[in-house]
Backbone as CSV, one residue per row, in Angstrom:
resi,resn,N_x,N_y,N_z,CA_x,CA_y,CA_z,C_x,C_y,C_z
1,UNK,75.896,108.051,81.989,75.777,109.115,82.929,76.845,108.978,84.003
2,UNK,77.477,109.865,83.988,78.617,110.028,85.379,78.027,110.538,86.694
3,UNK,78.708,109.842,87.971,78.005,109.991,89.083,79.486,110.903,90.221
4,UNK,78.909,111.658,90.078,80.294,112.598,90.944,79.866,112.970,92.627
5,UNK,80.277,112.622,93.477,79.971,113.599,94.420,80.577,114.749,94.744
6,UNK,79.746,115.433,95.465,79.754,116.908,96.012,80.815,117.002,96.900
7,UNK,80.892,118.753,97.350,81.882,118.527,98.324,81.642,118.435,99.754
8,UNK,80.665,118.429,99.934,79.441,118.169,101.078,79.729,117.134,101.272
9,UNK,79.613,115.694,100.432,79.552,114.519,100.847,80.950,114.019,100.967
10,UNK,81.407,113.937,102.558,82.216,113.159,102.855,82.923,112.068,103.222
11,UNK,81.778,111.094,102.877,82.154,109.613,102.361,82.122,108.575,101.751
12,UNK,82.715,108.900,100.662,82.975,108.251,99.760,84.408,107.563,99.629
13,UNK,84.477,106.439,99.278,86.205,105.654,99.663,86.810,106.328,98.470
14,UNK,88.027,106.046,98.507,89.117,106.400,97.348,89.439,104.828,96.715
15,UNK,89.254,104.629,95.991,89.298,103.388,95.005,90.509,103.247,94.108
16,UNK,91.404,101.820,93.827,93.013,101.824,93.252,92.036,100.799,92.731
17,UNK,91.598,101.113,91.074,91.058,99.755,90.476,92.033,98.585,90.457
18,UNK,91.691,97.355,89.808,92.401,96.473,89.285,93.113,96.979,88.081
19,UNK,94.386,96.399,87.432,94.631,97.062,86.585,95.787,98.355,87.116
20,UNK,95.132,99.004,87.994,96.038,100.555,88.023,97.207,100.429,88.755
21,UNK,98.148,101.333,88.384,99.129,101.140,89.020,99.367,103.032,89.448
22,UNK,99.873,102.789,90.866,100.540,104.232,91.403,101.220,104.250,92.026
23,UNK,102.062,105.501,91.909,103.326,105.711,92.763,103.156,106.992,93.501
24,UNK,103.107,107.114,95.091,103.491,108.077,95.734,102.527,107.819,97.103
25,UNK,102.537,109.309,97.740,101.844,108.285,99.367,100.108,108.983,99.082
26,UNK,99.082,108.621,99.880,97.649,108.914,99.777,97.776,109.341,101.519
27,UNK,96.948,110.140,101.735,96.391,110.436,102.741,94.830,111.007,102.885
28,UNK,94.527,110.326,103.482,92.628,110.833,103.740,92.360,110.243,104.924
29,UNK,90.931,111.132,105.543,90.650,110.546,106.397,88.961,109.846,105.944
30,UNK,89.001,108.908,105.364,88.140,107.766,104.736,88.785,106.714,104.260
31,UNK,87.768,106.233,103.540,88.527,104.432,103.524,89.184,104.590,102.266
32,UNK,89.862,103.840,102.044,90.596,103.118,100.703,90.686,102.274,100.354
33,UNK,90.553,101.738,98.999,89.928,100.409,98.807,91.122,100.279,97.768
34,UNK,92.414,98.988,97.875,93.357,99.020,96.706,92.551,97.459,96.210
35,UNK,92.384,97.596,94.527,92.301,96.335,93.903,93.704,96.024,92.818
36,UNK,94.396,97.068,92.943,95.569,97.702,92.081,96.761,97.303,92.689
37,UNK,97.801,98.187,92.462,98.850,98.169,92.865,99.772,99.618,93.346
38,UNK,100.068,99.630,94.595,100.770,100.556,95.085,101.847,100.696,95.788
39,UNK,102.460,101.917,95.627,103.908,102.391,95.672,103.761,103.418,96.706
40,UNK,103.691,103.517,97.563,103.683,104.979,98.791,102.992,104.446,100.130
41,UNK,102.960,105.242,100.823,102.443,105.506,102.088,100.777,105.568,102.228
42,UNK,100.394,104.881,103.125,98.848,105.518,103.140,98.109,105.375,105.118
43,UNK,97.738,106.923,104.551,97.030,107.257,105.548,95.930,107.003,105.565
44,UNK,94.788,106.801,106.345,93.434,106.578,106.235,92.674,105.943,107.508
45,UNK,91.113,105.977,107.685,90.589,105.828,108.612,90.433,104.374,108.166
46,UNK,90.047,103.663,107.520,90.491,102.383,106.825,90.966,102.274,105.581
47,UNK,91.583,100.694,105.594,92.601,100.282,104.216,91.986,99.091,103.938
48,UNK,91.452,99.186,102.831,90.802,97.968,102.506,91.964,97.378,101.595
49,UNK,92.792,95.728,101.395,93.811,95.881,100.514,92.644,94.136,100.162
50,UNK,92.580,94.727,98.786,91.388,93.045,98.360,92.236,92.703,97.544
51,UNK,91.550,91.270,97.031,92.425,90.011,96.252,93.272,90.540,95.745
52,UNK,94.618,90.304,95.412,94.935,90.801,94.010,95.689,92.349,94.206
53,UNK,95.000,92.843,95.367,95.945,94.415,95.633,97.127,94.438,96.261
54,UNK,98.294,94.856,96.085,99.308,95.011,96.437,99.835,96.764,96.716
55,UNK,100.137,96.480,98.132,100.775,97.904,98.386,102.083,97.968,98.887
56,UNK,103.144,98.346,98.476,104.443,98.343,98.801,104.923,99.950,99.646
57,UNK,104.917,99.920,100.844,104.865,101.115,101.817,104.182,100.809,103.055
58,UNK,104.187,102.090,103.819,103.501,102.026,105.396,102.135,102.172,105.517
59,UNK,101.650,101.537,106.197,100.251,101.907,106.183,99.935,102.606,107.698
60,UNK,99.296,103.670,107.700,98.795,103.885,109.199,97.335,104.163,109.380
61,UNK,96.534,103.293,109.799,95.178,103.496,109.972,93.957,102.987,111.380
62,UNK,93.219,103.236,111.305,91.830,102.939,112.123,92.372,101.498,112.119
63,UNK,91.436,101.070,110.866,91.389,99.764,110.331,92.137,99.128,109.253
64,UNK,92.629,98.113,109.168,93.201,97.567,108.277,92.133,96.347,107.780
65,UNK,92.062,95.621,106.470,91.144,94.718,105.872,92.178,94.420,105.085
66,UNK,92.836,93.778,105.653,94.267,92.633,104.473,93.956,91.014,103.663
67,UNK,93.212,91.307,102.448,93.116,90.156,101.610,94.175,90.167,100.868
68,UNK,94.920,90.841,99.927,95.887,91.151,99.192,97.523,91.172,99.837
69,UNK,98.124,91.858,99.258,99.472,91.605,99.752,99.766,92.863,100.347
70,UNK,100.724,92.974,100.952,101.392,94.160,102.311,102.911,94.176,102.378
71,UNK,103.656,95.087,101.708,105.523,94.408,101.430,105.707,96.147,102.169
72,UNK,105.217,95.993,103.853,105.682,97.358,105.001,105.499,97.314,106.183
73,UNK,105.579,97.740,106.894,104.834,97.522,108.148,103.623,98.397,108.274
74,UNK,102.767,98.209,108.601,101.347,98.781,109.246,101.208,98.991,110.679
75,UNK,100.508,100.362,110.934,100.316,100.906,111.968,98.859,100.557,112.262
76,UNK,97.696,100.134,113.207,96.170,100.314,112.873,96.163,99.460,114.816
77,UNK,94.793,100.501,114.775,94.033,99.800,115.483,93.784,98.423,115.721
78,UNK,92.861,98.050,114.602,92.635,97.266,114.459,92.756,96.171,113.278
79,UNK,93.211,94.947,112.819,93.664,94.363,112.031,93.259,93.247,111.559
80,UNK,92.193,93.232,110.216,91.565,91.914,109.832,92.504,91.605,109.093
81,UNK,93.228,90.340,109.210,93.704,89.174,107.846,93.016,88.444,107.783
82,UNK,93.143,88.160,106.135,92.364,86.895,105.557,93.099,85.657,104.849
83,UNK,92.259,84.891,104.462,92.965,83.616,103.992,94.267,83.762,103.315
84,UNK,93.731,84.715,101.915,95.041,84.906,101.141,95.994,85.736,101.378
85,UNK,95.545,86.559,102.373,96.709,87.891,102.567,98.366,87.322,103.159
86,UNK,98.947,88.227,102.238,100.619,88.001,102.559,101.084,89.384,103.018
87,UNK,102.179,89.297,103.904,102.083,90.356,104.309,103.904,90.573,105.113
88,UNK,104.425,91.463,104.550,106.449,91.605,105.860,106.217,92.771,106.201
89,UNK,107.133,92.435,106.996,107.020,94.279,107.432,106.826,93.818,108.942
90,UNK,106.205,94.665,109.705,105.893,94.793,110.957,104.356,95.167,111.056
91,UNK,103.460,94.448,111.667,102.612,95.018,111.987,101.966,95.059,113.830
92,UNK,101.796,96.467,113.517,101.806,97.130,114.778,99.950,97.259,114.970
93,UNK,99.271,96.867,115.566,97.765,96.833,116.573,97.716,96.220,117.830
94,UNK,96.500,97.161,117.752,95.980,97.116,119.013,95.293,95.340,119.229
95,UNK,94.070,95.345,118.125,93.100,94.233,117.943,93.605,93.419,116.943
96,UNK,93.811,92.321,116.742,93.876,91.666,115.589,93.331,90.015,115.372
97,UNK,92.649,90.021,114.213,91.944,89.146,113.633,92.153,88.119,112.246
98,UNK,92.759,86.796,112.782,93.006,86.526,111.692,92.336,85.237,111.244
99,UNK,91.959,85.212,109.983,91.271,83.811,109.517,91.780,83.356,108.619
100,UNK,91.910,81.986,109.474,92.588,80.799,108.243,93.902,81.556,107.410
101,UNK,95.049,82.188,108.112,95.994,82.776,107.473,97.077,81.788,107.073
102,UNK,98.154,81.706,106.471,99.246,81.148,106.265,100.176,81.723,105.371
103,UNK,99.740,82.908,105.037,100.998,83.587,104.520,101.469,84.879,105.014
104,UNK,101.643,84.973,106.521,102.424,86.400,106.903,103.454,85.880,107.347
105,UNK,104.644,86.634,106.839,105.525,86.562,106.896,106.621,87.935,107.615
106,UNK,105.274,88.392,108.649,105.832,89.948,109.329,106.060,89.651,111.105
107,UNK,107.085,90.611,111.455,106.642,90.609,112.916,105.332,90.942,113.679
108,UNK,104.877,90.718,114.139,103.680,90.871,114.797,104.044,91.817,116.323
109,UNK,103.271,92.950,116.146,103.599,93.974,117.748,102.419,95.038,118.085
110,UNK,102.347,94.081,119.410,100.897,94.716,119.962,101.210,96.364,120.572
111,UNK,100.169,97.080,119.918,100.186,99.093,120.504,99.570,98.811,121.976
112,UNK,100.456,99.705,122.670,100.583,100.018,123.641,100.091,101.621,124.094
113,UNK,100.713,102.524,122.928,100.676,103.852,123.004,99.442,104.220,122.575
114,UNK,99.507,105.979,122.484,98.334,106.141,121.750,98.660,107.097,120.522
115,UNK,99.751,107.296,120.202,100.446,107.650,118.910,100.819,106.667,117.927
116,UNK,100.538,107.062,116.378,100.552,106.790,115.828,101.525,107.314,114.870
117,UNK,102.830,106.122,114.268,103.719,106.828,113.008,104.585,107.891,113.985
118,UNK,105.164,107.267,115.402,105.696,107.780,116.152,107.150,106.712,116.049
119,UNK,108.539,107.134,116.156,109.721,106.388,116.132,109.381,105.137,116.927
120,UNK,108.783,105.134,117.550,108.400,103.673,118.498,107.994,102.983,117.638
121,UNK,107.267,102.820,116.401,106.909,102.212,116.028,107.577,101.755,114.659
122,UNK,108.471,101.226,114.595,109.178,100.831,113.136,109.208,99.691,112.886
């Protein structure tokens, strides 16, 4: 039996299985969950990037949840890393949280503004 939602129900995450691979940018305003691998830009109210997910592009969001890998800079509020997450690029928050990290390899730059994916931020 297949389980679909409606168009009423507006939250439900957007899911990048393991396995999948895509190319181009996502934008929503809900979460995203990569277990996959990606090629583009993503917009979203959170980015979940778990074991094993890789996203190659910008991220601009609420929240960020970085277990997986990150080869961009990120825009977010707020910013969980985890043990395994690797990560270049620049990342740009407000809050950030990191546990037991040892593989970022990005600049680190605290938001100031209240724009987001504005030239200030590269």
């Amino acid at each position: 039996m297949l389980v679909f939602t409606n168009a009423d129900e507006k939250q439900s995450p957007t899911v990048i299985g393991a396995g999948c691979e895509l190319k181009g940018d996502m934008k929503t305003d809900h979460t995203v969950q990569i277990h996959g691998h990606i090629v583009g830009n993503i917009t979203a109210t959170t980015v979940v990037i778990g074991r094993g997910g890789t996203v190659i592009g910008k991220i601009i969001a609420d929240t960020l949840f970085l277990h997986g890998t990150l080869d961009g800079p990120a825009i977010v509020d707020t910013a969980n890393v985890f043990s395994n997450a690797q990560m270049t690029g620049v990342l740009s928050y407000r809050t950030l949280n990191i546990t037991n990290n040892t593989g970022l390899d990005c600049k680190l730059s605290t938001r100031r503004d209240d724009n987001k994916g504005t030239n200030n931020d590269k």
